[in-house]
C-alpha positions in Angstrom: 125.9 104.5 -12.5 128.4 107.6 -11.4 128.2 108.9 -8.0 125.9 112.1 -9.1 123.2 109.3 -10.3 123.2 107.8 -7.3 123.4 110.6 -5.0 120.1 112.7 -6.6 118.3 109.4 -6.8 118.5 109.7 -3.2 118.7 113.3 -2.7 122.1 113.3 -0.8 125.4 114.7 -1.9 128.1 112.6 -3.7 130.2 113.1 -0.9 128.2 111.0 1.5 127.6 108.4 -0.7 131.2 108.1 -0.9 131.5 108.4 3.0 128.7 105.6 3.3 131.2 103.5 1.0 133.9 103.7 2.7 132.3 103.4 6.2 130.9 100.1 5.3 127.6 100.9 4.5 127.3 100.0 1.2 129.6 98.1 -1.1 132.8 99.0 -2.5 132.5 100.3 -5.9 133.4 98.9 -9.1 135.7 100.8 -10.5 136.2 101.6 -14.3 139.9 101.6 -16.1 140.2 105.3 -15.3 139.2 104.7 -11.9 136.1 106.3 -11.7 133.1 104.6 -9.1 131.0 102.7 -10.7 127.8 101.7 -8.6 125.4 99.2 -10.0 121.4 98.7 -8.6 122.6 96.6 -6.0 124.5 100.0 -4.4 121.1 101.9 -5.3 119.3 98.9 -3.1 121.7 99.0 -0.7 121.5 103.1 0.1 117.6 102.9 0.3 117.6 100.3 2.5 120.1 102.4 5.0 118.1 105.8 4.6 114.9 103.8 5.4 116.7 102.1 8.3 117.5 105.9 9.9 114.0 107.1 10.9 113.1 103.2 12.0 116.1 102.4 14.0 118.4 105.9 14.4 121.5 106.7 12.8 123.4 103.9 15.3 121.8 101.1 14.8 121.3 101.7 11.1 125.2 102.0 10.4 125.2 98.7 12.6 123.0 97.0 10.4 124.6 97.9 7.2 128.5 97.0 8.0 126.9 93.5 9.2 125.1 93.2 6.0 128.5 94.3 3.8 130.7 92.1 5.8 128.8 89.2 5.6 127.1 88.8 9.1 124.1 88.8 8.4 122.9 87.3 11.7 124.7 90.0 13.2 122.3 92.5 11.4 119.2 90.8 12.3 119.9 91.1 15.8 120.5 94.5 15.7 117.1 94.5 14.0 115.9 92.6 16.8 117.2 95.6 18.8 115.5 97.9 17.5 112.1 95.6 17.7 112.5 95.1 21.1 113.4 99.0 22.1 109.6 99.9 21.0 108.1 97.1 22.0 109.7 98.4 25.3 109.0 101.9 24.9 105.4 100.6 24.2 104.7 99.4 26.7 106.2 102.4 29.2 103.7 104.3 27.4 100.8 101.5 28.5 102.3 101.8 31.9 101.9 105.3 32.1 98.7 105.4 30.6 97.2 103.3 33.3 98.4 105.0 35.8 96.8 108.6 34.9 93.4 106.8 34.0 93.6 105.5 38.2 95.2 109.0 39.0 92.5 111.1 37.2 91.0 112.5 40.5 94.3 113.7 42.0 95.0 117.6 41.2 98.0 118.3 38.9 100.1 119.9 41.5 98.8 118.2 44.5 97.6 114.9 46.0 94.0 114.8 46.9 94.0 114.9 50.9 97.5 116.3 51.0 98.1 118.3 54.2 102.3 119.5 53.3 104.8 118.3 54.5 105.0 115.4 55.5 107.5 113.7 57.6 108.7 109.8 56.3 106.9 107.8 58.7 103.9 110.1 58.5 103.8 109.4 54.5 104.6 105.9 55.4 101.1 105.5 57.3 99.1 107.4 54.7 100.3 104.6 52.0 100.2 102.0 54.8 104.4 100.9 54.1 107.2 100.7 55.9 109.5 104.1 55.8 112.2 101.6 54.5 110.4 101.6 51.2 110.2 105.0 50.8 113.8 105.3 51.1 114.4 102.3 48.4 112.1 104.5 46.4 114.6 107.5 46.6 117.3 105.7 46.0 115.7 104.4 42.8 115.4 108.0 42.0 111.9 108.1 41.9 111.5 110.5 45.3 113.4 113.5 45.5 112.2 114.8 48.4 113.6 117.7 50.1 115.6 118.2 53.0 114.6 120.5 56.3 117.4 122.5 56.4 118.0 122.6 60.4 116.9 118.8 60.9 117.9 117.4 57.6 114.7 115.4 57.6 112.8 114.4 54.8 109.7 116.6 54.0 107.4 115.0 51.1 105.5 118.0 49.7 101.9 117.9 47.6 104.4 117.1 44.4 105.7 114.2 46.3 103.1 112.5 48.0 101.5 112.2 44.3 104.6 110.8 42.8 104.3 108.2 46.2 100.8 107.3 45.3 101.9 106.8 41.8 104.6 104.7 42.4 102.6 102.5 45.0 99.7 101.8 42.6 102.6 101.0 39.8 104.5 99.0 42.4 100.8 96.9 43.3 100.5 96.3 39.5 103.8 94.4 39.3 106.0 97.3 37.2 110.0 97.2 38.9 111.3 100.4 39.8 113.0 101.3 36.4 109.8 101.4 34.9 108.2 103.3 37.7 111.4 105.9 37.8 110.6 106.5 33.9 106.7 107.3 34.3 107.6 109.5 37.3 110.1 111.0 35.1 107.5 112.0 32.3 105.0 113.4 34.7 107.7 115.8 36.7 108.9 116.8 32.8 105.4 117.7 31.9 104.5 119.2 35.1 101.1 117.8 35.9 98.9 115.2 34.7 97.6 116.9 32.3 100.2 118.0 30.3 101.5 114.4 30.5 98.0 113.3 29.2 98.8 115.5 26.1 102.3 114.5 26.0 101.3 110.7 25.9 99.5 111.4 22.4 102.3 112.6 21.3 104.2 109.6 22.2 102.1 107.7 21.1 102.0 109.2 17.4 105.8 109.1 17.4 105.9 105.3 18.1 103.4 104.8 15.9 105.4 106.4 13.3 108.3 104.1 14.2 106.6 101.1 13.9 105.6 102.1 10.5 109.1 103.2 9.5 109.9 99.9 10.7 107.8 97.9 8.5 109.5 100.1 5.6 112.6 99.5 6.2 112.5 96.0 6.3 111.2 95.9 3.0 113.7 97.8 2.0 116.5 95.8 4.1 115.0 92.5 2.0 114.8 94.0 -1.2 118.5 94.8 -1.0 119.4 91.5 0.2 117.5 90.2 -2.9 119.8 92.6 -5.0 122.7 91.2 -4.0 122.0 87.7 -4.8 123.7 86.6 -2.0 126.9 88.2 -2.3 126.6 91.0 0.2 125.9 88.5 2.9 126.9 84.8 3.9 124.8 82.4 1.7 121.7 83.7 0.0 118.1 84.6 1.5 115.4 82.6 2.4 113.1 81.5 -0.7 109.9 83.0 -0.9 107.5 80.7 -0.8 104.8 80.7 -3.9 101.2 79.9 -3.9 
């Protein structure tokens, strides 16, 4: 088929079909006497299974995948699939992490901590939570306490904002979650600016890795399908038999 055919098949212009050619993504094309492209179904295959791979992997990853797949390395491509997997697995289960955390949290104010007389000094936070004021310093340097600085005494002062963000990060720290994990929830909660608007935030979260996941399953239909097209030839050896019942 010519590149037009191809390209309103898809709904893209000629032009980036022929960029995806010669970036690797698809095949080269056959080419006629004249020297005009001629792509066959297994080009067709091979475009779907990139554009599905965009919204399930990003733009990245998906390029990844598809030069492996060209080339030949096809194990290569899986584990860039693998990746991908393993990013929302991740992001998952951030969004668990987080969601436990407001359901033990529901009673504390958005802007403040319940009980929170402001400011506090390090070793007077350091009682209220019962820790050493060494941790609340690892915390800081972990990035998940920013608290401010007297101006005349450079000392620490932990405001309303902060002593929630401690409490948060001690319950997280009690439930096993290391410090990256714990410097991303407090991350969401400052960015929403109180526990509600995370609360509503989560959903939305939640609906866009849900909407991954899906765009996941997709694309690896399409991924095999194209692999199937190829017979083999776009990768080294040929794909798995399906089994049959």
């Amino acid at each position: 088929m010519r590149p037009v055919d191809l390209a309103r098949r898809h709904g893209i212009s000629t032009q980036a079909v022929r960029n995806y050619e010669v970036a690797g993504i698809i095949p080269p094309a056959h080419r006629s006497p004249t020297g005009y492209r001629d792509y066959t179904a297994t080009h067709a295959a091979g475009l779907a299974a990139y554009l599905a791979l965009v919204p399930a992997f990003g733009y990245s990853a998906s390029r990844r995948i598809m030069q492996a797949v060209t080339c030949g390395r096809l194990d290569e491509a899986l584990e860039h699939v693998d990746d991908g997997h393993s990013l929302l697995a991740r992001d998952r289960d951030t969004l668990r992490t987080v969601e436990a955390a407001l359901s033990h949290l529901g009673a504390v104010a958005p802007d403040a901590a319940a009980g929170t007389r402001a400011p506090y000094g390090i070793g007077e936070l350091a009682r209220r939570l019962a820790l050493n004021p060494a941790t609340l310093r690892a915390w800081e340097r972990a990035g998940i306490l920013t608290p401010p600085r007297d101006p005349r005494t450079r000392h620490r002062q932990y405001l309303a904002q902060d002593v929630r963000d401690a409490e948060l990060t001690h319950l997280l720290r009690r439930g096993g979650q290391p410090l990256a994990t714990i410097a991303t929830v407090i991350g969401e909660l400052r960015d929403a600016g109180s526990l509600d608007a995370l609360a509503r935030a989560l959903e939305g979260w939640r609906r866009g890795l849900t909407s991954r996941g899906l765009a996941q399953l997709y694309a690896a239909g399409q991924l095999s399908t194209y692999l199937d097209s190829s017979g083999g030839s776009a990768v080294t050896g040929s794909p798995p038999e399906r089994e049959t019942h």
